[in-house]
Each structure stands twice: as structure tokens, then as C-alpha cells.
C-alpha positions as a printed Julia matrix, in Angstrom:
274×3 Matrix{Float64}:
 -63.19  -30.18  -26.07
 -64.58  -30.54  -29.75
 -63.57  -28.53  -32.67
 -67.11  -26.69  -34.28
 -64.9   -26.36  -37.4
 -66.34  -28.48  -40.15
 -64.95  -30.93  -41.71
 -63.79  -30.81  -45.06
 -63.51  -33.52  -47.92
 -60.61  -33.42  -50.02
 -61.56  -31.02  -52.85
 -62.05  -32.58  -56.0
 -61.26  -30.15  -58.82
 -62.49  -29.76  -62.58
 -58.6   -31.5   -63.66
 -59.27  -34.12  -61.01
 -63.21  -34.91  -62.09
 -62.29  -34.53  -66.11
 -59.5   -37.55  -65.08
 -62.43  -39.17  -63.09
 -64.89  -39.14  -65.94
 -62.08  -40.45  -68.26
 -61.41  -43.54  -66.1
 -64.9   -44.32  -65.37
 -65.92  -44.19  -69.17
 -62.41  -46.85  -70.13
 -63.46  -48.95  -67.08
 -67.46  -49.19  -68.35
 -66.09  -49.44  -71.81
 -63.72  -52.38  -70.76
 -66.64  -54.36  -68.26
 -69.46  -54.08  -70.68
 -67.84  -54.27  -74.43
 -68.28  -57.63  -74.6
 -72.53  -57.69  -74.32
 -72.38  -55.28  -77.31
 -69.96  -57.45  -79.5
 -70.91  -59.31  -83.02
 -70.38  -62.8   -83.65
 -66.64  -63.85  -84.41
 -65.22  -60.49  -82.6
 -63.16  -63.32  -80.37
 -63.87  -61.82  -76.75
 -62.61  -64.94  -75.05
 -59.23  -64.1   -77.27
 -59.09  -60.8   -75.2
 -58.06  -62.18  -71.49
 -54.5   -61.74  -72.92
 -55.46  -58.06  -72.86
 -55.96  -57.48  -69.32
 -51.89  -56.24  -69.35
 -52.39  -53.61  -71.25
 -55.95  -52.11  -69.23
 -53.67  -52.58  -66.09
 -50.86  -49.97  -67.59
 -52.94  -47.7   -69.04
 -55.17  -48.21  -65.51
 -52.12  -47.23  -63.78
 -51.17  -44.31  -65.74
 -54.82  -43.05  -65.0
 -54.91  -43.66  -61.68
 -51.58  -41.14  -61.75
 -53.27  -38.71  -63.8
 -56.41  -38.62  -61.14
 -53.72  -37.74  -57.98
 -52.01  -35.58  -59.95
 -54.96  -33.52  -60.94
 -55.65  -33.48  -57.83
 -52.87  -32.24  -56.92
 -53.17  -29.19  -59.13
 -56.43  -28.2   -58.09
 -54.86  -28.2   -54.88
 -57.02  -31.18  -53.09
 -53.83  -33.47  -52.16
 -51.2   -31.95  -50.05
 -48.52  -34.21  -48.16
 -50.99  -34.71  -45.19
 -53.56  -36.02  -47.5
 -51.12  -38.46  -49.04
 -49.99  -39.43  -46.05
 -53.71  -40.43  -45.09
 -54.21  -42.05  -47.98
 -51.25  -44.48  -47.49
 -52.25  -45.64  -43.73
 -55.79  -46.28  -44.91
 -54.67  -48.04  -47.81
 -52.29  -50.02  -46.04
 -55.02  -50.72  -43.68
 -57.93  -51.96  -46.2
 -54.89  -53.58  -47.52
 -54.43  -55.93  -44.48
 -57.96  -55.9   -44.27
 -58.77  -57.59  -47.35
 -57.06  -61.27  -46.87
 -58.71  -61.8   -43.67
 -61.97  -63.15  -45.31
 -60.67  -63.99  -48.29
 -61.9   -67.52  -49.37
 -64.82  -67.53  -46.61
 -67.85  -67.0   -47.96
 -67.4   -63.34  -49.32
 -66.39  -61.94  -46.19
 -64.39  -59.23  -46.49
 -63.82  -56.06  -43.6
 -62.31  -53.71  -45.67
 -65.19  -53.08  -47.61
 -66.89  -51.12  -44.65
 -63.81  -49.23  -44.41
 -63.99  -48.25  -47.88
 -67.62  -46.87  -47.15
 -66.54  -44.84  -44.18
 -63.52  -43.44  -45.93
 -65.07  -42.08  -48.86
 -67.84  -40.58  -46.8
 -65.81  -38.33  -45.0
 -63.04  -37.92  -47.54
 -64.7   -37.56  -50.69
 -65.29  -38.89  -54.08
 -62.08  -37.86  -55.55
 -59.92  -39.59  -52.87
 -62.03  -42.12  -52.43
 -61.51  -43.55  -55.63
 -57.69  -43.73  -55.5
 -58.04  -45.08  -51.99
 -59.88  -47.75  -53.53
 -58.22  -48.17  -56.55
 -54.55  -48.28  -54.25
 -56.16  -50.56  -51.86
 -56.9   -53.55  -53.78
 -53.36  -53.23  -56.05
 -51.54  -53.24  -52.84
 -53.28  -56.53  -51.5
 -52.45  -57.87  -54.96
 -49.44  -57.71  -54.41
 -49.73  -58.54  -50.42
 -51.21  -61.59  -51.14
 -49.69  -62.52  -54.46
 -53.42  -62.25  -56.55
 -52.11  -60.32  -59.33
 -53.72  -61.53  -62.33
 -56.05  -60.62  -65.44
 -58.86  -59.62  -63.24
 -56.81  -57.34  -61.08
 -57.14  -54.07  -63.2
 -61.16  -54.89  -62.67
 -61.11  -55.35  -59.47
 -59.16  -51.88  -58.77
 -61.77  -50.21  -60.8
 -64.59  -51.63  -59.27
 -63.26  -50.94  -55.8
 -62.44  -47.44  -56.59
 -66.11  -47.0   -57.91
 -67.74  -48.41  -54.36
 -65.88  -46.32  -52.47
 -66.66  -43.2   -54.46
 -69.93  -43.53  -54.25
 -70.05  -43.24  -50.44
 -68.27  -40.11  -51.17
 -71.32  -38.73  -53.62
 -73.51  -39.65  -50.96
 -75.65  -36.35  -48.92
 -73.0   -34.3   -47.45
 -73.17  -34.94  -43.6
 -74.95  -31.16  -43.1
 -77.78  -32.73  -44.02
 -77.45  -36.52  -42.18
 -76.17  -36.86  -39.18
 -75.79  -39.42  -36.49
 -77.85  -42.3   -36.85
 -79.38  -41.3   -39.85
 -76.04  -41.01  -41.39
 -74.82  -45.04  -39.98
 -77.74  -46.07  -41.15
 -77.44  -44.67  -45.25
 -73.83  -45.58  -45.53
 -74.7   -49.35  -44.09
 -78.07  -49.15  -47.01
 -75.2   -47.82  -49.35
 -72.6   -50.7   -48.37
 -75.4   -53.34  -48.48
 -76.38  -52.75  -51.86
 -72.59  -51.34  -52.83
 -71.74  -55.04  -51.68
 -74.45  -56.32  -54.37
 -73.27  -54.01  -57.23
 -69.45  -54.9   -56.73
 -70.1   -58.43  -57.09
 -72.15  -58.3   -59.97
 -69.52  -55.92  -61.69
 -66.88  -58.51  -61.3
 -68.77  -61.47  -62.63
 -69.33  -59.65  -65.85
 -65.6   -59.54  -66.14
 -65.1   -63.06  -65.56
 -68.43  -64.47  -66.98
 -67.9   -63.88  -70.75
 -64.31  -65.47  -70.4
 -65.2   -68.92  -68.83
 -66.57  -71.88  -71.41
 -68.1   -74.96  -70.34
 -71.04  -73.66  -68.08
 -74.26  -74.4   -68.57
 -76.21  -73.35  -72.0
 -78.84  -71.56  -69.3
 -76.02  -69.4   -67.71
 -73.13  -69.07  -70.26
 -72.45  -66.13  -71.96
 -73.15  -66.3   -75.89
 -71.2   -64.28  -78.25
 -73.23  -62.47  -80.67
 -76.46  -63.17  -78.93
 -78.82  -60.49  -78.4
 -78.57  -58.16  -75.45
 -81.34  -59.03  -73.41
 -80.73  -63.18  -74.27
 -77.43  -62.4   -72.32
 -78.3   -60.53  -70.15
 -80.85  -63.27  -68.86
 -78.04  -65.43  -68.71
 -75.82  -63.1   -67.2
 -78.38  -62.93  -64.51
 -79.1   -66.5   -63.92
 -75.12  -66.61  -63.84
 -74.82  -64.15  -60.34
 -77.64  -65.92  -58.99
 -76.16  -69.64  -59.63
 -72.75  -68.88  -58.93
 -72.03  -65.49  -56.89
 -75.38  -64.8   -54.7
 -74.01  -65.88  -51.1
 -70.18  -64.84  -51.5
 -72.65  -61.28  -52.31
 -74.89  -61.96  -49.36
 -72.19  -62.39  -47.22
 -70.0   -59.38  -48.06
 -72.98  -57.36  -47.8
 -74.0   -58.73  -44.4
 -70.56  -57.97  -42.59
 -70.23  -54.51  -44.42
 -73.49  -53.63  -43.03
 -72.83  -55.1   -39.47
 -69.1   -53.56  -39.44
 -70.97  -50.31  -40.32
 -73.79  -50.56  -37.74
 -71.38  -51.53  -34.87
 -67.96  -49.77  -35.55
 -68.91  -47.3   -37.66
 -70.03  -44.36  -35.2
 -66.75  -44.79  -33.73
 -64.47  -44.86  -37.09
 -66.68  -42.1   -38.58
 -65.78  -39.74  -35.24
 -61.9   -40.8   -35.46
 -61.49  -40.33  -39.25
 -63.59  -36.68  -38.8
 -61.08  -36.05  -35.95
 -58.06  -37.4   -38.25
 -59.28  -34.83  -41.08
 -60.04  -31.94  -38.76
 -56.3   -32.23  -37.52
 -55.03  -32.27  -40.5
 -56.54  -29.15  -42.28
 -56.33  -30.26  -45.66
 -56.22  -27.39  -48.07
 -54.96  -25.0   -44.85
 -52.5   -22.31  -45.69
 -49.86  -21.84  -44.66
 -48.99  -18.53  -43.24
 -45.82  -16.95  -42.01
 -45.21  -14.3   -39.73
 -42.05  -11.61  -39.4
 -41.0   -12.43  -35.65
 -41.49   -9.89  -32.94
 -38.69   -7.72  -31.38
């Protein structure tokens, strides 16, 4: 028999969207600085830097679940969700890696944040891809990007239309839209981290510092196209597949997973009788 009670997202409170805001603003800051830099300002020289956006990435990330936290959206059963998923997209995430963009965990990012929300959404991302770093030994200068990028995809499935209003088929068939284009966006997020630190590409695709916005963003265009387009295609193409095909049935188990849970339930003791 099915449970009419709704399901509810984790709650994402004012401490927990202030520490959201903050993040997002240092991680669009830290992507796109470079486009807006003068001649001279030596933003090849900044790779070493990548460190130092990891720690205060981490420290951020912190600050996010413990808001959360606070406003009383993560209890023990929620954290304990949000290790098995991440540990999932975690051993997820090598399968495809090095085969033309394909890469399952990305559809499980979608389906995660739809039912779980922004908030915890983004930390499941952001968790995700630091622990198949380490997994998989890719811990590098573009890590810290790739955590912030990943928590952004699979917060947006979480800001999605709340599933009162989409429902069944309607609702498979936004979140594979979402992870189609989300697949797009992701990819072209990450080459602007790695395009204005590589020399020795062609004049029509490098990245030139001090050159006017829309000269490199041109460039930064023909760039995705020439060097990213079908590790993008791809990704996209299995998120959206995964999403037609499995995702009915992950969307019912994680919605039965949250139900059982009762996040944000009280607790509630009574005197016994005698």
C-alpha cells in the first residue's frame, strides 16, 4: 500500500541559502574573472591558485551543511542519504570516464536534486565529484571547478517545478530536457576554466588576455565547438536516455527512500501506560 503523505525536500533555510548565494557568487567570480581582466594581470600565472579556491571551497561547502543544519534541514537520516548517494555517483563517475563524455552519474545527480532539493543537492554534488577525486586519483587544479560546477547541475534540478505541479511523464520528460541541456552548460563551464590557462592553440580559438569581451568570447565559443562538442553530446545523450529509461523507477525508490525517512519529523515521546 502507498503512503498519500507527500514528500518533502530537505528544507533549505535563510542560513543555508545566504551560504548558497556566497558560494555561487566566489565560484562565478573564480570561472569568469579572467574574460574581465586587463592586459599584463598574468591569468595564466594563477593555475598555482587553484589550492587556495579548493580550501576556502571546502570551508564553504562546511558552512552550507552546517547552515543547514541550523535551520533544521539535515538531521542524521539526511546525512546518512547523502553519503550512499554520494558514494554511489561516486562509483558512478569512472565508469565512462575517458569514453566519449559518458558519464552515468550525471542522471543521478538530476534525479537526486529533484526530489531532494536545491540545498542538498548542491553538497551532493559538490561531495560527489571530491570523493571520485580522490577514488580515482584526479585531484588536481581543476578539481575545486569541477565540484562547483557539479554542485550547480544538480541544484538546478532541485529549482525545477515542484512535482505538485508535474507529474509522471511530464515530470521524466523536464528533468531529461533539464539534464540534456544541464549536460551542455556543465561542459561549457569547465572549458572556461581550462581554456584561458592552455597556450599554443590556435589564434582563432585561444583565449587573449586583455582582448575585448565579445573578441573572447567568439573565441571562447569556437573553442567548445572545436574541442568539447561530442564529449558534450555524449554526456547529454546518456543523461537523457538514463533519465528516460531508469528514471521512473529511481524517481519512485528515492520518493519512497525520503518518505521513510521523514526528514524534519519530530520526535515525540510518550509517558508509558500503567
Amino acid at each position: 500500500m502507498t503512503s498519500s503523505r507527500p514528500v518533502r525536500p530537505v528544507r533549505i533555510g535563510p542560513r543555508a541559502a545566504a551560504a548558497l548565494v556566497l558560494v555561487s557568487a566566489i565560484g562565478v567570480i573564480a570561472f569568469g574573472w579572467p574574460l574581465l581582466a586587463g592586459e599584463g594581470s598574468g591569468v595564466t600565472a594563477h593555475a598555482q591558485s587553484a589550492p587556495w579556491l579548493f580550501a576556502a571551497l571546502l570551508v564553504l561547502l562546511v558552512g552550507v551543511a552546517v547552515a543547514t543544519v541550523a535551520d533544521g534541514g539535515l538531521d542524521a537520516k539526511a546525512v546518512a542519504m547523502l553519503g550512499v548517494l554520494a558514494a554511489v555517483g561516486a562509483a558512478l563517475h569512472p565508469l565512462g570516464a575517458g569514453t566519449a563524455g559518458l558519464e552515468p552519474m550525471f542522471f543521478l545527480m538530476v534525479l537526486s536534486g529533484r526530489v531532494l532539493g536545491p540545498g542538498f543537492a548542491f553538497v551532493l554534488g559538490s561531495v560527489t565529484l571530491f570523493a571520485s577525486a580522490l577514488l580515482t586519483g584526479g585531484v588536481g587544479p581543476w578539481m575545486p571547478f569541477q565540484m562547483l560546477s557539479m554542485g550547480w547541475f544538480a541544484m538546478g534540478a532541485g529549482l525545477l517545478p515542484g512535482p505538485e505541479r508535474l507529474r509522471g511523464r511530464g515530470e521524466v520528460l523536464m528533468l531529461a530536457a533539464y539534464g540534456c541541456v544541464a549536460a551542455f552548460a556543465y561542459g561549457t563551464v569547465m572549458n572556461l576554466q581550462g581554456w584561458t590557462l592552455v597556450s599554443g592553440l590556435g589564434s582563432g580559438i585561444s583565449f587573449v588576455e586583455g582582448a575585448p569581451l565579445h573578441e573572447n568570447l567568439v573565441r571562447f565559443l569556437a573553442y567548445c565547438l572545436a574541442t568539447s562538442l561530442g564529449w558534450d553530446l555524449g554526456r547529454a545523450v546518456l543523461t537523457v536516455v538514463l533519465t528516460l529509461t531508469i528514471g521512473p523507477t529511481l524517481l519512485k525508490a528515492l520518493r519512497r527512500a525520503t518518505r521513510r525517512a521523514a526528514f524534519e519529523a519530530r520526535v515525540t515521546f510518550e509517558a508509558p501506560k500503567g
